[in-house]
C-alpha positions as CSV (number, residue, x, y, z in Angstrom):
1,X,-42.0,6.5,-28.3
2,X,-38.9,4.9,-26.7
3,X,-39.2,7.3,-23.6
4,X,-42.6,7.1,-23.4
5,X,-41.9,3.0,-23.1
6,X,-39.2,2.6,-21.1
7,X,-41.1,5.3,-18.4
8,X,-44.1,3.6,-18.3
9,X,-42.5,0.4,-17.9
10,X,-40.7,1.8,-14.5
11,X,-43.3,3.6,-13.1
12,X,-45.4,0.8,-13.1
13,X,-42.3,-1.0,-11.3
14,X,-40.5,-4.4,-11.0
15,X,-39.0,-3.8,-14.4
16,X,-35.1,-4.5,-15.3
17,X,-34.6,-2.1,-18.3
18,X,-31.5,-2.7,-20.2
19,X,-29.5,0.1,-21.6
20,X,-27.9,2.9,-21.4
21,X,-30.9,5.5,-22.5
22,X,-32.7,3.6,-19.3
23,X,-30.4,5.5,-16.9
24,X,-31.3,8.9,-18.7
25,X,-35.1,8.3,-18.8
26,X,-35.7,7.3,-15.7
27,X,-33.4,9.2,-13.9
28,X,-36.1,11.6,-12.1
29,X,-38.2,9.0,-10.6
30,X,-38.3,8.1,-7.0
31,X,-37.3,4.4,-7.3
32,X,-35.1,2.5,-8.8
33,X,-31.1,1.0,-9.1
34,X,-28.7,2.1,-11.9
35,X,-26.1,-0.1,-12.3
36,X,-23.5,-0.1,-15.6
37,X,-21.5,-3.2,-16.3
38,X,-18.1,-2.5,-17.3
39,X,-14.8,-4.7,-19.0
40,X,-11.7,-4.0,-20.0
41,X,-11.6,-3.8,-23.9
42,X,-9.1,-6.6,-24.1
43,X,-11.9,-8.6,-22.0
44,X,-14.9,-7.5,-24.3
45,X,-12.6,-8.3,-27.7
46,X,-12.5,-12.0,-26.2
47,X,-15.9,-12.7,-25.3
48,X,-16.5,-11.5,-29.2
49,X,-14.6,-13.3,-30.5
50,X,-15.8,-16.6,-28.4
51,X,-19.0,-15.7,-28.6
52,X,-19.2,-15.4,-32.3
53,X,-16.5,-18.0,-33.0
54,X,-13.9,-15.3,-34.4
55,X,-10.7,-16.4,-34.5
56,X,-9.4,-13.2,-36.0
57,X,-8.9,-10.7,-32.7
58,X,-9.0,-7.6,-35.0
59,X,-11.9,-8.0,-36.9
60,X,-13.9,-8.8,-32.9
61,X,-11.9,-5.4,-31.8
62,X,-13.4,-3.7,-34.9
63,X,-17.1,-5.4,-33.9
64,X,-16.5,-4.0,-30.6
65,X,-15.6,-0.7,-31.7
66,X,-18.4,-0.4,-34.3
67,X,-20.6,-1.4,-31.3
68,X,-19.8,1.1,-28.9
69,X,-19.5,4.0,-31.5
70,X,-22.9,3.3,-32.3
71,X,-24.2,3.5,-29.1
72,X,-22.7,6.0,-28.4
73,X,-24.0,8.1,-31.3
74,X,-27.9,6.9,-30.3
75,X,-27.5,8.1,-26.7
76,X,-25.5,11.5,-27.9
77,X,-28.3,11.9,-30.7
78,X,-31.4,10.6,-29.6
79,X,-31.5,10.8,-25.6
80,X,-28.5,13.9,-25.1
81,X,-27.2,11.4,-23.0
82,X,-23.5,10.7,-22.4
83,X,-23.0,7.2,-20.6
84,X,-19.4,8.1,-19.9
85,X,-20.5,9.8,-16.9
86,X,-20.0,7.2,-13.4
87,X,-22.0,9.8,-11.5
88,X,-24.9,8.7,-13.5
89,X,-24.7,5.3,-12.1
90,X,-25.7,4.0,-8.0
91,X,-23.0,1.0,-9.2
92,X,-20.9,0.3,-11.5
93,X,-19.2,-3.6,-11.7
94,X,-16.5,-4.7,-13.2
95,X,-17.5,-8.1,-15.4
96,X,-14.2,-9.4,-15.7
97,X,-13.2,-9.5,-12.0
98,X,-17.0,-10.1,-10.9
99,X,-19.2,-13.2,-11.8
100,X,-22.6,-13.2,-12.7
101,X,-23.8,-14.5,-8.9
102,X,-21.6,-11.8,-7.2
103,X,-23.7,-9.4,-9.2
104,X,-26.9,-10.4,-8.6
105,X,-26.2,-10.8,-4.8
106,X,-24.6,-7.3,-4.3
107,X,-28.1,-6.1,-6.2
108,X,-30.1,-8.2,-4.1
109,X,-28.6,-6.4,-0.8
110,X,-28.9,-3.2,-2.1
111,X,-32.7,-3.5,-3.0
112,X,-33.4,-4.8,0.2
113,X,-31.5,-2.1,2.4
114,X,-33.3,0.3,0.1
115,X,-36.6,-1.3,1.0
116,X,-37.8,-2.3,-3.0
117,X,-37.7,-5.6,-1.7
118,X,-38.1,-8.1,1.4
């Protein structure tokens, strides 16, 4: 069901699917962008614990931890799918040295020069 979904939703276009099983599902169709947002763990640890108002860094590393092991396992299980892989990806960024706008602009100019959008 969730690769019949997330298929649909692309081939019918101008859809932003989020997560990792996205890349694997819709890797054989003609259009499309796969980006994957990276951090360094200390980064990731931090937003945690901001985010959920942790002040404890080592229970956030362990929510972070518990977090990507489970993902991990879904894609490895479910999809055969290992997210480790950069070639998998048109672009990867870098959250903590890249902001949010810098992001979206780079996409912008590559879905233009790719002709998805005007």
């Amino acid at each position: 069901k969730l690769v019949r979904t997330i298929r649909g939703l692309a081939i019918h276009g101008r859809a932003i699917i989020v997560g990792r099983a996205g890349v694997e599902i819709t890797r054989s169709l003609k259009y499309g962008l796969h980006l994957k947002l990276v951090a360094p763990l200390s980064y990731r640890i931090q937003k945690i614990m901001e985010l959920n108002n942790i002040r404890d860094r080592l229970e956030a590393e362990k929510m972070v931890e518990k977090k990507d092991r489970e993902r991990h396992d879904f894609l490895t299980q479910y999809v055969k799918f290992d997210a480790r892989n950069a070639a998998m990806y048109d672009i990867t960024f870098n959250v903590a040295r890249i902001t949010p706008e810098e992001i979206s602009q780079s996409v912008l100019c590559v879905l233009r020069s790719r002709g998805f959008m005007k």
